[in-house]
PDB file of N, H, CA, C and O in Angstrom:
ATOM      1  N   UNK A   1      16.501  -7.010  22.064  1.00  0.00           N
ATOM      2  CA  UNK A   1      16.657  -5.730  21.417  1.00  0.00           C
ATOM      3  C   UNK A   1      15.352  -5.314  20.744  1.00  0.00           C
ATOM      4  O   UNK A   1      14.770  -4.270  21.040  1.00  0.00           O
ATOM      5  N   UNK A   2      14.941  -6.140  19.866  1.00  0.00           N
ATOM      6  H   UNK A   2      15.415  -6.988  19.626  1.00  0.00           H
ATOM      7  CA  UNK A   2      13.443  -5.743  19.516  1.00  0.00           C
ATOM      8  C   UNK A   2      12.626  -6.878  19.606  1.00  0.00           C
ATOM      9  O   UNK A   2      12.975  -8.057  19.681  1.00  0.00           O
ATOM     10  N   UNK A   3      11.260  -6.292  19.589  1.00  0.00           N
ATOM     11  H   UNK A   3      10.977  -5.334  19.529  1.00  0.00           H
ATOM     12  CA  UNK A   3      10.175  -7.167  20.273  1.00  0.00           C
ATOM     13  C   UNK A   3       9.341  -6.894  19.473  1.00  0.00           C
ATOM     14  O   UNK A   3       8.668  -5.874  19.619  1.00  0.00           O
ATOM     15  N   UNK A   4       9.162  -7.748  18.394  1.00  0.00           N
ATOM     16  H   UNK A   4       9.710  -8.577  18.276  1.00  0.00           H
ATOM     17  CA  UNK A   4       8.392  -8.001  16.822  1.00  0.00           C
ATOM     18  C   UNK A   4       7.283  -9.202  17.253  1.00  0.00           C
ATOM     19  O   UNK A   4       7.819 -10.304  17.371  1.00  0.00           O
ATOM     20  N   UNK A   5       5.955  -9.180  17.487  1.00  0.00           N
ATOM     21  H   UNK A   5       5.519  -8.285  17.392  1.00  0.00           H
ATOM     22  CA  UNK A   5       5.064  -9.890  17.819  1.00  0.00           C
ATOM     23  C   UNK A   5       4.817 -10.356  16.152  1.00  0.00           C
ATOM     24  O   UNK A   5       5.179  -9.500  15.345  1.00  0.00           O
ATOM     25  N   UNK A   6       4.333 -11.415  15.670  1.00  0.00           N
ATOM     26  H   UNK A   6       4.039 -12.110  16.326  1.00  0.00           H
ATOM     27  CA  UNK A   6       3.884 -12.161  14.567  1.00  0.00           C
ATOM     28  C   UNK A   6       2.925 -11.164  13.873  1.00  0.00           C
ATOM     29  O   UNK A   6       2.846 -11.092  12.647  1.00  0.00           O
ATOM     30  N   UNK A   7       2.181 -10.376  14.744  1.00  0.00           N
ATOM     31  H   UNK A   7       2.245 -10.434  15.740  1.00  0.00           H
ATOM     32  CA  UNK A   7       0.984  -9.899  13.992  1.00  0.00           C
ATOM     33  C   UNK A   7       1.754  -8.558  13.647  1.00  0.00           C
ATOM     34  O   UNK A   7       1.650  -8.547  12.421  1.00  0.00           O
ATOM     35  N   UNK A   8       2.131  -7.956  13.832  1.00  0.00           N
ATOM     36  H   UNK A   8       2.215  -7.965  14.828  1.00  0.00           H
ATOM     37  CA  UNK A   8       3.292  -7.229  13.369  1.00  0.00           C
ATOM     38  C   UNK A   8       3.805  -6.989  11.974  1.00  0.00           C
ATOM     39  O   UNK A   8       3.686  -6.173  11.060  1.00  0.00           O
ATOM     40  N   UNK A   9       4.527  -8.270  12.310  1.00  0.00           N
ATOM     41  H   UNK A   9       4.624  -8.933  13.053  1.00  0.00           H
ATOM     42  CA  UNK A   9       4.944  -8.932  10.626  1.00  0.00           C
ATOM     43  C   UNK A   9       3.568  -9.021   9.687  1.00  0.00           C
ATOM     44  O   UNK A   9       3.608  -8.791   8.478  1.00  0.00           O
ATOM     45  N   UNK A  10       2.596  -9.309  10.249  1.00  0.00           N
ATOM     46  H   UNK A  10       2.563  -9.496  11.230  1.00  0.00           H
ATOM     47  CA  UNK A  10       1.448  -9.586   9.347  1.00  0.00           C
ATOM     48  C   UNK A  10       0.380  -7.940   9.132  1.00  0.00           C
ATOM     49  O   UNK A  10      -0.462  -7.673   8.274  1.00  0.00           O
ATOM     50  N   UNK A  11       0.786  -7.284  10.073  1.00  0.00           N
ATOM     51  H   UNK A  11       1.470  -7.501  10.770  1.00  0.00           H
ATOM     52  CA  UNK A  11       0.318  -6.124   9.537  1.00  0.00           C
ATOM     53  C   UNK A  11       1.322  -5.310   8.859  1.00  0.00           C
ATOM     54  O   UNK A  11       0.832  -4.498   8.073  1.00  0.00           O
ATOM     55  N   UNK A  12       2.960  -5.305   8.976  1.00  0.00           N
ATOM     56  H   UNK A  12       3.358  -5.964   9.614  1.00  0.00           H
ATOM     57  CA  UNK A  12       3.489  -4.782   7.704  1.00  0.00           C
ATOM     58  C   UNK A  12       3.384  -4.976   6.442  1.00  0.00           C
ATOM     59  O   UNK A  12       3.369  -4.210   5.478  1.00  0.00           O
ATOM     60  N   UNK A  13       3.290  -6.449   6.593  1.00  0.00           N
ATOM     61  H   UNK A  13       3.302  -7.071   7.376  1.00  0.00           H
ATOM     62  CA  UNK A  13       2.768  -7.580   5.162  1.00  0.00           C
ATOM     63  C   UNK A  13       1.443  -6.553   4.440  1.00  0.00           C
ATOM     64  O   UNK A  13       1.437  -6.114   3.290  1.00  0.00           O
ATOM     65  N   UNK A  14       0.337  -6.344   5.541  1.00  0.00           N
ATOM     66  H   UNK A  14       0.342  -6.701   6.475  1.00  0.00           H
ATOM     67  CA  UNK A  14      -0.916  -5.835   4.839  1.00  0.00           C
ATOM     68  C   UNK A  14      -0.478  -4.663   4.308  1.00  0.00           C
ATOM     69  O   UNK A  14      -0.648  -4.524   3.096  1.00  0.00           O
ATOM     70  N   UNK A  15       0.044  -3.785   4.918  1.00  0.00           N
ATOM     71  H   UNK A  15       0.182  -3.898   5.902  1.00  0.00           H
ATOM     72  CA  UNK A  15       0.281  -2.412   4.311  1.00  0.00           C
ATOM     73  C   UNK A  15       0.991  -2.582   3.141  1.00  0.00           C
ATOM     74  O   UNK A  15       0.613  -1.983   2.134  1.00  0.00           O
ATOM     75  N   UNK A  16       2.339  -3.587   3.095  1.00  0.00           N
ATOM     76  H   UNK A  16       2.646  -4.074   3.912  1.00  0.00           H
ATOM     77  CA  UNK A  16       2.794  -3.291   1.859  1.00  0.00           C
ATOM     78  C   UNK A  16       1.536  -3.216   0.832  1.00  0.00           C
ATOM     79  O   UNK A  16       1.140  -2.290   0.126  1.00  0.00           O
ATOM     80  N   UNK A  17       0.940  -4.873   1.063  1.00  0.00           N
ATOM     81  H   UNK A  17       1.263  -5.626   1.637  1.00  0.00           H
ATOM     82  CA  UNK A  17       0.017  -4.837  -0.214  1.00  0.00           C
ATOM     83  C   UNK A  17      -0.849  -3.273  -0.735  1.00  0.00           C
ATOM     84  O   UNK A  17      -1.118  -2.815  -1.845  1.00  0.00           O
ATOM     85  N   UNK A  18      -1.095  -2.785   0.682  1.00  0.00           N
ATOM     86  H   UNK A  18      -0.877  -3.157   1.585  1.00  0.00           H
ATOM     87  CA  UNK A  18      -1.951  -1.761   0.853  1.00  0.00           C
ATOM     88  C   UNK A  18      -1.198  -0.541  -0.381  1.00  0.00           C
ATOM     89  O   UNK A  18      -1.851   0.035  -1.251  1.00  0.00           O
ATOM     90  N   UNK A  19       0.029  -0.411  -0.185  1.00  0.00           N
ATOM     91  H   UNK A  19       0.559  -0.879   0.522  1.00  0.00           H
ATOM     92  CA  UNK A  19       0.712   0.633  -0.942  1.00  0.00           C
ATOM     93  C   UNK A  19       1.241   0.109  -2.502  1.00  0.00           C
ATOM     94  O   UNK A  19       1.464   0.986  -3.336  1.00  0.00           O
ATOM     95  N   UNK A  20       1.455  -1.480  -2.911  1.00  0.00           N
ATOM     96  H   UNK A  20       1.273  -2.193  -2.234  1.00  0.00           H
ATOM     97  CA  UNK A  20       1.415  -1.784  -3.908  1.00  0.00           C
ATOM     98  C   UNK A  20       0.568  -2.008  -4.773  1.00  0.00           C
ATOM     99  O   UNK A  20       0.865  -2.203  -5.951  1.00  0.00           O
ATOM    100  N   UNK A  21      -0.935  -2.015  -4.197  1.00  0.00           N
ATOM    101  H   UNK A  21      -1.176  -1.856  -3.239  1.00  0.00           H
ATOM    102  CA  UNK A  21      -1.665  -1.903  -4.888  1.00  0.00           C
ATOM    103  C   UNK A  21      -2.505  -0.983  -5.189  1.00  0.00           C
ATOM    104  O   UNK A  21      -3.402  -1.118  -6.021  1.00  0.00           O
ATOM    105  N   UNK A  22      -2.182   0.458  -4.250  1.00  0.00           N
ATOM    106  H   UNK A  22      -1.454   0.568  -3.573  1.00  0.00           H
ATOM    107  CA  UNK A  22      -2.081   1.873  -5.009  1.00  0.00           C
ATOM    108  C   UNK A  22      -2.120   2.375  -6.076  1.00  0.00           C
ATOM    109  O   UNK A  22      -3.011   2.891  -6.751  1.00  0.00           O
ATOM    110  N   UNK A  23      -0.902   2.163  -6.220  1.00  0.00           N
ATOM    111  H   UNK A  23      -0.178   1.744  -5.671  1.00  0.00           H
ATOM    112  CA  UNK A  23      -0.611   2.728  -8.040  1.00  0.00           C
ATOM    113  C   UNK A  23      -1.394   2.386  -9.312  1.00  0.00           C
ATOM    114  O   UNK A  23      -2.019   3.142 -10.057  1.00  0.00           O
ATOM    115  N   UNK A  24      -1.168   0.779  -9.391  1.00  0.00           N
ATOM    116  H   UNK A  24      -0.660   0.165  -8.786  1.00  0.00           H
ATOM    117  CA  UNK A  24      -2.384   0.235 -10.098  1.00  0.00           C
ATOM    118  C   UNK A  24      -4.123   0.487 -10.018  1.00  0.00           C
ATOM    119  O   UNK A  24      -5.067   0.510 -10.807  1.00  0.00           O
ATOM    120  N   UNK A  25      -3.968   0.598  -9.050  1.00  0.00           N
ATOM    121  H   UNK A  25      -3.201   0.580  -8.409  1.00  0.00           H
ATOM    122  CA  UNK A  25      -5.810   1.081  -8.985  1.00  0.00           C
ATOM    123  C   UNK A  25      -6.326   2.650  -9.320  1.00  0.00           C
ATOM    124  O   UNK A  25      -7.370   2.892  -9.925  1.00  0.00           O
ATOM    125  N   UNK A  26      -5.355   3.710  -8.786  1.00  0.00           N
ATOM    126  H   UNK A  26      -4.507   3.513  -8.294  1.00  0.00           H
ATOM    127  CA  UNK A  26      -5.331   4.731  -9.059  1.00  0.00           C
ATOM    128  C   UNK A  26      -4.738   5.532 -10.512  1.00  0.00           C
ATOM    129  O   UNK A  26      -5.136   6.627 -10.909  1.00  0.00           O
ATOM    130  N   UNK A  27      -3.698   4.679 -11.165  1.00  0.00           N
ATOM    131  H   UNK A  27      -3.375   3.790 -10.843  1.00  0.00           H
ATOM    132  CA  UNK A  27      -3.303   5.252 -12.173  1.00  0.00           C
ATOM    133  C   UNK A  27      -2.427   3.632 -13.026  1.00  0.00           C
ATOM    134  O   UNK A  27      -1.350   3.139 -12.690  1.00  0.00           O
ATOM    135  N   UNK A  28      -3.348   3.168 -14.131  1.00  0.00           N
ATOM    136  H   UNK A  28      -4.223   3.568 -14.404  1.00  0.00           H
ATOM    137  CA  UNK A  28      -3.250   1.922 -14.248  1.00  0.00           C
ATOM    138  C   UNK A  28      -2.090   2.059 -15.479  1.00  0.00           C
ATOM    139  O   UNK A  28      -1.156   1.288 -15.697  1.00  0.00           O
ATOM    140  N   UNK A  29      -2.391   3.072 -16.078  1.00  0.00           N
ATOM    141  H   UNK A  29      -3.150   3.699 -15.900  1.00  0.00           H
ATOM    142  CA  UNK A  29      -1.433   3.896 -17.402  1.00  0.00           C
ATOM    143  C   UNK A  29       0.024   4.126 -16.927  1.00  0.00           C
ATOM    144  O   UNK A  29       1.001   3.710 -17.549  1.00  0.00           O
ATOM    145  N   UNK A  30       0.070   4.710 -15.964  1.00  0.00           N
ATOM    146  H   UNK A  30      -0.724   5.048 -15.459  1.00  0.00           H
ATOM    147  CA  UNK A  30       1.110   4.784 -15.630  1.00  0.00           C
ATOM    148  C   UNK A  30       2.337   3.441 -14.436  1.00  0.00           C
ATOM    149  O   UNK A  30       3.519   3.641 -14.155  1.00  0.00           O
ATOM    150  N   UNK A  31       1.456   2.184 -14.001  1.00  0.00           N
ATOM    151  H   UNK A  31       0.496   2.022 -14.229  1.00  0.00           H
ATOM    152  CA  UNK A  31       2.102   1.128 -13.905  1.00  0.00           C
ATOM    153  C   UNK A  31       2.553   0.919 -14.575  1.00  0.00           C
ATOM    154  O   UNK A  31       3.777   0.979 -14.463  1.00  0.00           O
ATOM    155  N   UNK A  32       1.799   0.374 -16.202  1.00  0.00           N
ATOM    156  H   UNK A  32       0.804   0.325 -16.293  1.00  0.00           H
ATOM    157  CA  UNK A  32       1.999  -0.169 -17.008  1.00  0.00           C
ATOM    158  C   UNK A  32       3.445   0.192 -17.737  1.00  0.00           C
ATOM    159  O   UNK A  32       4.245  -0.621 -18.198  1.00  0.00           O
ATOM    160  N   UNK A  33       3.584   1.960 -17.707  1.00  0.00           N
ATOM    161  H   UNK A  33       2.934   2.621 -17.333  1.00  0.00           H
ATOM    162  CA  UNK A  33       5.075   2.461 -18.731  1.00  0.00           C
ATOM    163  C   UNK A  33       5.916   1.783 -17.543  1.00  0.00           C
ATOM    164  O   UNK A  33       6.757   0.952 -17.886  1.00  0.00           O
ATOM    165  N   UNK A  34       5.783   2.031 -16.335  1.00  0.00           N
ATOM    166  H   UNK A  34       5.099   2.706 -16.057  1.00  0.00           H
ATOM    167  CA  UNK A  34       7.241   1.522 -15.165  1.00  0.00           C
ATOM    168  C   UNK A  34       7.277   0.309 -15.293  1.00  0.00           C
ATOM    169  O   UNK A  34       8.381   0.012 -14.837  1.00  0.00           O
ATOM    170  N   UNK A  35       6.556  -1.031 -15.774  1.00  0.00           N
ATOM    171  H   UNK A  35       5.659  -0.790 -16.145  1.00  0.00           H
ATOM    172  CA  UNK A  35       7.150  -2.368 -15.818  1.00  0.00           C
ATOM    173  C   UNK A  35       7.514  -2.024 -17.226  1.00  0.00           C
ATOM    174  O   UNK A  35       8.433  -2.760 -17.587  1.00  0.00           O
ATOM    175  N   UNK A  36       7.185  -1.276 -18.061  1.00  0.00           N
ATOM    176  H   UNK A  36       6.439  -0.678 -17.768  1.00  0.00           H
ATOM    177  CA  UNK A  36       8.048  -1.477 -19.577  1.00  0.00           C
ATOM    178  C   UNK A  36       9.461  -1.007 -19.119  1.00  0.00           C
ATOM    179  O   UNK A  36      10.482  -1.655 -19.351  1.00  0.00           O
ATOM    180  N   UNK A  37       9.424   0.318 -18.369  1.00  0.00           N
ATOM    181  H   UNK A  37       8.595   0.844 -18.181  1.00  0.00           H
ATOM    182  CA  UNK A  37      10.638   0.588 -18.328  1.00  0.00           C
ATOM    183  C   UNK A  37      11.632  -0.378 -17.831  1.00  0.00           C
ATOM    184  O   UNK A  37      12.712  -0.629 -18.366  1.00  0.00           O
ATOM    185  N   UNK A  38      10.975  -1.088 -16.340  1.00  0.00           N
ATOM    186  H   UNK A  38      10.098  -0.883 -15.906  1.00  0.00           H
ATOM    187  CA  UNK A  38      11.702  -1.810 -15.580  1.00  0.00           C
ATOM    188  C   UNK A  38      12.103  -3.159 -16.403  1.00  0.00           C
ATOM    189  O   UNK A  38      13.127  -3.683 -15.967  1.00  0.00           O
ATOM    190  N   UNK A  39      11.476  -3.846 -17.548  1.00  0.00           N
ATOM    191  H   UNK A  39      10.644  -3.420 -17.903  1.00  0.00           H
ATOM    192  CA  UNK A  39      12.098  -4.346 -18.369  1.00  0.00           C
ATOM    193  C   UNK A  39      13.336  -4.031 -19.300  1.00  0.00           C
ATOM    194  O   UNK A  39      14.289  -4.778 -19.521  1.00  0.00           O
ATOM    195  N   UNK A  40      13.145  -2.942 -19.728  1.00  0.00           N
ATOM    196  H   UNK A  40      12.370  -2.335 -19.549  1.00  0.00           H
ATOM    197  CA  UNK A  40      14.637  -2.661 -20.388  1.00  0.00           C
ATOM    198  C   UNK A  40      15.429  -2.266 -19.697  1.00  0.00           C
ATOM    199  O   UNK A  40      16.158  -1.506 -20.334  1.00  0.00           O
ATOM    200  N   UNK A  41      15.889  -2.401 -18.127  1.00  0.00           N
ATOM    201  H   UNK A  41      15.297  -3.019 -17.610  1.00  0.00           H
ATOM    202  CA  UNK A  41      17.014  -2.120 -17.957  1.00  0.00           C
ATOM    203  C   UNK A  41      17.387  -3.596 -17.831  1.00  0.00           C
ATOM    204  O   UNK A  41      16.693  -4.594 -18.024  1.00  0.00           O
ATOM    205  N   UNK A  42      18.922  -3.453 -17.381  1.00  0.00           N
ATOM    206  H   UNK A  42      19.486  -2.642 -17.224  1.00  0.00           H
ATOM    207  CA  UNK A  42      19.815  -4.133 -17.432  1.00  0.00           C
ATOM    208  C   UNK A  42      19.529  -4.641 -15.616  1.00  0.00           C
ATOM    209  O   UNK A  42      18.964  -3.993 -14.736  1.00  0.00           O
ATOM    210  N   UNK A  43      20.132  -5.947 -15.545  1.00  0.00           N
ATOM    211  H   UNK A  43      20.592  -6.474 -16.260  1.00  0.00           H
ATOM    212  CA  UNK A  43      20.145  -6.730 -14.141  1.00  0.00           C
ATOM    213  C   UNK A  43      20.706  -6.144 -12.926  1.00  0.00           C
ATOM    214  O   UNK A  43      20.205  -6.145 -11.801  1.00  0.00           O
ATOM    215  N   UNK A  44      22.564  -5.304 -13.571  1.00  0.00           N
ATOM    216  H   UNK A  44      22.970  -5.303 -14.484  1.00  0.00           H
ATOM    217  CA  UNK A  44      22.956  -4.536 -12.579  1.00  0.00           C
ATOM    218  C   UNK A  44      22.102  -3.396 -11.732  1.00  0.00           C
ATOM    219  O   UNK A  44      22.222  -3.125 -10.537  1.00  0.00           O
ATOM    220  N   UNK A  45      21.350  -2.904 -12.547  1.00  0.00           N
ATOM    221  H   UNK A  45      21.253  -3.123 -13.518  1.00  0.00           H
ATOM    222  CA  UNK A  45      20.242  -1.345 -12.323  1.00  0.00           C
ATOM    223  C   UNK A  45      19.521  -1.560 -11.298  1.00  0.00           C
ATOM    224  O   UNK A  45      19.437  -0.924 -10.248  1.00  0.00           O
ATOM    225  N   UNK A  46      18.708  -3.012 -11.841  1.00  0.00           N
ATOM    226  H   UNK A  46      18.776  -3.529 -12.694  1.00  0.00           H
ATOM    227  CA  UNK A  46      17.599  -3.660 -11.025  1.00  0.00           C
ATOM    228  C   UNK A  46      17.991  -3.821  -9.663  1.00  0.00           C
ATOM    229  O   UNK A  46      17.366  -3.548  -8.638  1.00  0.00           O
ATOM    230  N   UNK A  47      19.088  -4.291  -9.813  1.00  0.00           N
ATOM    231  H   UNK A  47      19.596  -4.512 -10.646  1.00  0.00           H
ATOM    232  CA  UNK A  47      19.392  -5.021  -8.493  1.00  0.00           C
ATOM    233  C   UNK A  47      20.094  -3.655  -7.301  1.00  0.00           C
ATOM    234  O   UNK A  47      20.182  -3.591  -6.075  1.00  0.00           O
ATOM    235  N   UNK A  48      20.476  -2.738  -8.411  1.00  0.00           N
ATOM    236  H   UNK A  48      20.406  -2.790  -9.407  1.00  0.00           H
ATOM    237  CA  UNK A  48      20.816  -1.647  -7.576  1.00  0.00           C
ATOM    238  C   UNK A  48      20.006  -0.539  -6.730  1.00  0.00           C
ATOM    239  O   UNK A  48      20.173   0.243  -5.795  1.00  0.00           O
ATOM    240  N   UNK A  49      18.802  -1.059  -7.852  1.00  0.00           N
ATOM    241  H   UNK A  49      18.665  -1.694  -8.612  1.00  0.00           H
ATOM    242  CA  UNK A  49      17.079  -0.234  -6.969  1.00  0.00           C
ATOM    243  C   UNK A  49      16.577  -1.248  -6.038  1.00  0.00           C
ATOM    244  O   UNK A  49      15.869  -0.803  -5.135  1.00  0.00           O
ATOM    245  N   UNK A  50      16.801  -2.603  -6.056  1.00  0.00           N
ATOM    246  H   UNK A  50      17.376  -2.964  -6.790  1.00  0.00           H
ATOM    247  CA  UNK A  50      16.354  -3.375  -5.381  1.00  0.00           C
ATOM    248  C   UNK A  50      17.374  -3.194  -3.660  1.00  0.00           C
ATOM    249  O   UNK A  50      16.888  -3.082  -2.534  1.00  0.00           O
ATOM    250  N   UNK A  51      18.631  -3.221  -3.994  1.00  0.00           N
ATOM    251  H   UNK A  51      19.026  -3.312  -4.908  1.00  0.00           H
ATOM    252  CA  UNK A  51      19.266  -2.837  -2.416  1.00  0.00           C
ATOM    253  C   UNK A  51      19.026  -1.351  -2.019  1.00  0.00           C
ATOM    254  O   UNK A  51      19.370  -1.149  -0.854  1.00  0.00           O
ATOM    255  N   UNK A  52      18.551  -0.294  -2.633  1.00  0.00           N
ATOM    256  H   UNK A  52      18.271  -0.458  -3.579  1.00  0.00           H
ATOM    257  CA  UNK A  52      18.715   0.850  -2.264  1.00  0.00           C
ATOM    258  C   UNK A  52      17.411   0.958  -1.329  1.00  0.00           C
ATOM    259  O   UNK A  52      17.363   1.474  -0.212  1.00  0.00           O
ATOM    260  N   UNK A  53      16.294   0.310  -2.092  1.00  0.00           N
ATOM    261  H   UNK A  53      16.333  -0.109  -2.999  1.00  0.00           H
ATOM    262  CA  UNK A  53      14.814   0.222  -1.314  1.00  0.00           C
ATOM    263  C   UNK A  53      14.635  -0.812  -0.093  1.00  0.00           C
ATOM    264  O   UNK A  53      13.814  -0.938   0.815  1.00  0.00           O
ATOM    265  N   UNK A  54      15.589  -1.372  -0.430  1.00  0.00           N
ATOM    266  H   UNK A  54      16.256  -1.270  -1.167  1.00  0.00           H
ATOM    267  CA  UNK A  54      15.985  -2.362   1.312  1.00  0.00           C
ATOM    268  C   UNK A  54      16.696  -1.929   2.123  1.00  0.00           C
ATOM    269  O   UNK A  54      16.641  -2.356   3.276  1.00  0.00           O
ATOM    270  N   UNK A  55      17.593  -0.930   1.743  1.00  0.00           N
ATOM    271  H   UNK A  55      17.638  -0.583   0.806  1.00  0.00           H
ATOM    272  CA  UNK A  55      18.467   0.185   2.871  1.00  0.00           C
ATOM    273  C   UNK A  55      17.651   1.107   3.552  1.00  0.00           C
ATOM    274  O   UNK A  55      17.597   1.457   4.731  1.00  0.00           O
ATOM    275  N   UNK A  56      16.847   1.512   2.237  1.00  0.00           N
ATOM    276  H   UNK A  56      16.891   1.227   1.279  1.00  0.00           H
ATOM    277  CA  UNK A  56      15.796   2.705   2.824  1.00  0.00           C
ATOM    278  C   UNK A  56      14.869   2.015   4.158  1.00  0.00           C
ATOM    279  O   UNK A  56      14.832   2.257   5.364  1.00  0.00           O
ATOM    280  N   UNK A  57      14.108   0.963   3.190  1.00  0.00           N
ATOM    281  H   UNK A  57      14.138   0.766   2.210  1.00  0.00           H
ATOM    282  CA  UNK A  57      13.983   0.280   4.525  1.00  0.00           C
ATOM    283  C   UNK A  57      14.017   0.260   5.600  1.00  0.00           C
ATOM    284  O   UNK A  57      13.155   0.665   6.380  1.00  0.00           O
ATOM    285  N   UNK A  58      15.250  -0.325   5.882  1.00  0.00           N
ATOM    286  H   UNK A  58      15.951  -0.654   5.249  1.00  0.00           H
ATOM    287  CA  UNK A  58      16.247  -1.436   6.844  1.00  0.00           C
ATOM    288  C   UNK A  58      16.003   0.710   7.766  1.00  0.00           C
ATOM    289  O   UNK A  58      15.268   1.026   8.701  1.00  0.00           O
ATOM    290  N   UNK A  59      16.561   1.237   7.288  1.00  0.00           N
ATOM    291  H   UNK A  59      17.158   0.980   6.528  1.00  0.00           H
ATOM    292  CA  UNK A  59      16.828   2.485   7.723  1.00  0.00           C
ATOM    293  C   UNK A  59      15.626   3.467   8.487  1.00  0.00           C
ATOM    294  O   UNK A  59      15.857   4.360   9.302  1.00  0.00           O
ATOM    295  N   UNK A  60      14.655   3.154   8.122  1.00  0.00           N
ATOM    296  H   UNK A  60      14.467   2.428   7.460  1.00  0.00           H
ATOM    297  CA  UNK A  60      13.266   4.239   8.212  1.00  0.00           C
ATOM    298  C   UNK A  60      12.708   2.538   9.619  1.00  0.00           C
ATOM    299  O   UNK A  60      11.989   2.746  10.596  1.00  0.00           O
ATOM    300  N   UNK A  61      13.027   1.753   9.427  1.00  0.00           N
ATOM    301  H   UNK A  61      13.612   1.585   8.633  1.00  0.00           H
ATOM    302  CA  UNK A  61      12.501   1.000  10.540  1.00  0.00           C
ATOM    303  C   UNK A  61      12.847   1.033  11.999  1.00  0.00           C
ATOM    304  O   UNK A  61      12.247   0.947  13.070  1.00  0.00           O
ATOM    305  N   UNK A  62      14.564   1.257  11.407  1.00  0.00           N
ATOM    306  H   UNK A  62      15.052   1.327  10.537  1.00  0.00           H
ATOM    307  CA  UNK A  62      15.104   1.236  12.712  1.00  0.00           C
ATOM    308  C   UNK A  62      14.812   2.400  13.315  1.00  0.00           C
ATOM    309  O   UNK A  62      14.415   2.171  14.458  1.00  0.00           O
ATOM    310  N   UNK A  63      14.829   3.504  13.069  1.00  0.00           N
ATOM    311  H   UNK A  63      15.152   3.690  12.140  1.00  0.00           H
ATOM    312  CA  UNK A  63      14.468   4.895  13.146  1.00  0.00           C
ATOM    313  C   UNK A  63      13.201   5.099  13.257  1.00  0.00           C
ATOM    314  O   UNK A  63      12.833   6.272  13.320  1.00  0.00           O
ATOM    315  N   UNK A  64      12.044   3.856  13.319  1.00  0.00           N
ATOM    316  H   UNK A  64      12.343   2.904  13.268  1.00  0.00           H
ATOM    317  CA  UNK A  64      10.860   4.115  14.037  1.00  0.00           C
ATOM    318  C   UNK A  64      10.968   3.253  15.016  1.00  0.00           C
ATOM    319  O   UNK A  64      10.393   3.538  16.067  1.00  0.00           O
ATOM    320  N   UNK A  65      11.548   2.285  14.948  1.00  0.00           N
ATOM    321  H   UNK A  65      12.015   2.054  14.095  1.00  0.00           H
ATOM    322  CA  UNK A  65      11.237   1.348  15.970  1.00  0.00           C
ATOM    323  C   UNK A  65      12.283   1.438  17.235  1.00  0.00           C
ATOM    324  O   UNK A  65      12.147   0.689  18.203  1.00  0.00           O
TER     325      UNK A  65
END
């Protein structure tokens, strides 16, 4: 069904870094308030942004690939 070569995986790998380390380099003030924020929430929240950005994901992949 799909045909995911290793380097693949290792160039999605790069891009993430590529886009996580965006924010910080470009606007270091404003990382900084989103891990304060992302500290005061609560575990349920977290975990509810954490599956929503793996749906999105899971979703925008299949739909390219």
């Amino acid at each position: 069904m799909f045909n995911i070569d290793f380097s693949d995986l290792l160039a999605a790998l790069a891009l993430v870094f590529i886009l996580e380390g965006l924010i910080p380099f470009l606007n270091p003030e404003s990382i900084r308030k989103i891990f304060l924020a992302a500290a005061q929430m609560d575990n349920q929240t977290l975990r509810f942004l954490g599956v929503s950005s793996m749906l999105v994901g899971s979703i925008m992949l299949y739909i390219i690939r």
